[in-house]
C-alpha positions, 0 to 999 in steps of 0.5 A: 500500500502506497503512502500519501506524499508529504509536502514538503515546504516552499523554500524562500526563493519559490515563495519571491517567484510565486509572488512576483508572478502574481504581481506581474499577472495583477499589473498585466491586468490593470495596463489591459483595464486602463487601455480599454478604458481608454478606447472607449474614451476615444471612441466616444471622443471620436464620435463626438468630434466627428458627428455632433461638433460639426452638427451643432456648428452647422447649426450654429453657423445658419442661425448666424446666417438667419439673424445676418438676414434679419439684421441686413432687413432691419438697416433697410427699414431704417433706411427706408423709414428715413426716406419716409419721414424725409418726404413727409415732413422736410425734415432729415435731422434724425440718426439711427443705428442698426447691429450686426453680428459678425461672426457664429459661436463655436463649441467651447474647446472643440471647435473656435467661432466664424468670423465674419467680415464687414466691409462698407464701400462708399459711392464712387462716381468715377469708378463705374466698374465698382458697385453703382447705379446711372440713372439717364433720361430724356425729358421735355420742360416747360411748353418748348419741345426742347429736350433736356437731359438727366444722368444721376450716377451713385450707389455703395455697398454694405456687404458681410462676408462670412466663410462658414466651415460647415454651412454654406459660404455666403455673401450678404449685401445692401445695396440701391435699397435691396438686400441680395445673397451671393453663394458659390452657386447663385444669387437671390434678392432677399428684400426688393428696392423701390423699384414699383412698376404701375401699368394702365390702359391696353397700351401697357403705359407705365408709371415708375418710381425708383428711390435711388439711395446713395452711401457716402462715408470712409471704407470700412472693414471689420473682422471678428466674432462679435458685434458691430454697429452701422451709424446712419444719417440723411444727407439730402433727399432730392425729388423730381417727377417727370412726365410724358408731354406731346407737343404738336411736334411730338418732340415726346410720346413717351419717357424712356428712362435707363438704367444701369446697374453695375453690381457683383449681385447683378445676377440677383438684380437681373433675375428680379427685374426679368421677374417683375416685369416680364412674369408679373407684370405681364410685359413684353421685352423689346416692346415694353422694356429692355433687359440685357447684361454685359459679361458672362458674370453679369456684373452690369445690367442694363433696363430701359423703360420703353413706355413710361409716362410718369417717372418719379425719381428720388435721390436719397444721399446717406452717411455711413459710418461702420462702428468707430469709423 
């Protein structure tokens, strides 16, 4: 019959192994913890940076573009209001002040803000490739059939630039009264002039009016995230009615008043007047009116009124000042 073999006790040098093997195995386990804790750490990072930061910029980024749209609206009805109280009561002795945001919020620590860039370029009459409106027309005065000639040459421009990282990169500007949107791919006008078209009678005779606004102050540039202001004042408004008059001559059947808008929005100004008049008021092109362009940018657009027997014309000159300017 066999004996139980007894156990013999660890010496000291196997109890050091058995303990640095149960040291290494416990470390072996705490590296392979701290690593996938990590990894999973990194994965949700991961997700976050990839998924919801841009997701939230591009919300952040259109909201921008959607209070710069209201605020563009906002400088044109104070404008327009001063136009307004002008006429009414002779008086131009009031300022306003209209915001604008420049730039988008960022998400703190992952993504910095948009910036925006403001630019003002003042009316110049000697720079006809630049942003500007010309106003010709031919008229008859008192009861000669002596022909008379007018040419009104202004413009200038508003304009925030902002190079949205996630939403669409996008120009906003004023200009003649209108509010237009530039992008890479089109332009559109936001908020119309006071461009108003009237027809009457089976010849389609036209009565127009057209408030022509004129900015005049320094250039301006302003870049950032924050807010600017834009100072504004009227200078003088100049108003002039023009009517049809036919003589036993017939020096004048009807007035034909011409303009010429030479614009980096002149896609914009192209669509809306081929839209008001063509679509809207129903006119036909070669009888009514002419409208063309110059270049493939259409940078200079061309409208002739072929049928107008009243022409109201207003001259609104407007100092601008963009925030310590």
């Amino acid at each position: 019959m066999l004996g139980r073999k007894e156990h013999r006790p660890f010496t000291r040098g196997e109890v050091r192994r058995f303990l640095k093997r149960d040291k290494d195995e416990r470390g072996v386990a705490s590296t392979v913890g701290t690593i996938m804790a990590l990894l999973v750490f990194l994965t949700f990072l991961t997700l976050f940076t990839n998924s919801y930061v841009p997701v939230w910029m591009t919300t952040n980024e259109r909201t921008h573009m959607n209070e710069v749209m209201n605020q563009f609206g906002d400088l044109k009805g104070r404008i327009d209001n001063l136009v307004a109280m002008a006429s009414t009561t002779g008086m131009s002795s009031l300022n306003m002040f209209a915001p604008i945001t420049l730039g988008a919020d960022g998400v703190p620590v992952f993504a910095i803000g948009t910036a925006g860039q403001l630019n003002f370029v003042p009316v110049n009459a000697n720079s006809p490739q630049g942003n500007s409106t010309t106003v010709k027309l031919s008229y008859c005065l008192g009861v000669t059939s002596t022909l008379y000639n007018v040419k009104e040459t202004g413009g200038g421009l508003i304009e925030l630039y902002t190079s949205n990282r996630y939403y669409v990169e996008q120009w906003v500007g004023y200009e003649n009264g209108a509010v237009l949107v530039k992008q890479r791919d089109g332009q559109i006008t936001r908020a119309f002039p006071s461009f108003i078209v009237t027809t009457s009678g089976p010849q389609n005779n036209v009565t127009l009016s057209f408030t022509q606004v004129e900015l005049f102050g320094k250039n301006a540039t302003v870049t950032g995230t924050g807010t600017t202001g834009i100072n504004i004042a009227l200078m003088y408004l100049d108003q002039q009615q023009y009517t049809n008059l036919t003589y036993p001559a017939k020096t004048l059947t009807y007035l034909k008043p011409t303009f010429t808008f030479n614009s980096t929005y002149g896609k914009a100004w192209y669509t809306y007047l081929d839209n008001m008049l063509r679509v809207s008021l129903k006119l036909t092109s070669g009888t009514d009116y002419t409208l063309s362009w110059v270049g493939s940018d259409y940078h200079s657009i061309k409208l002739q009124m072929l049928k107008v027997v009243q022409f109201n014309h207003n001259v609104a000159r407007m100092q601008i000042s963009v925030g310590n300017a």
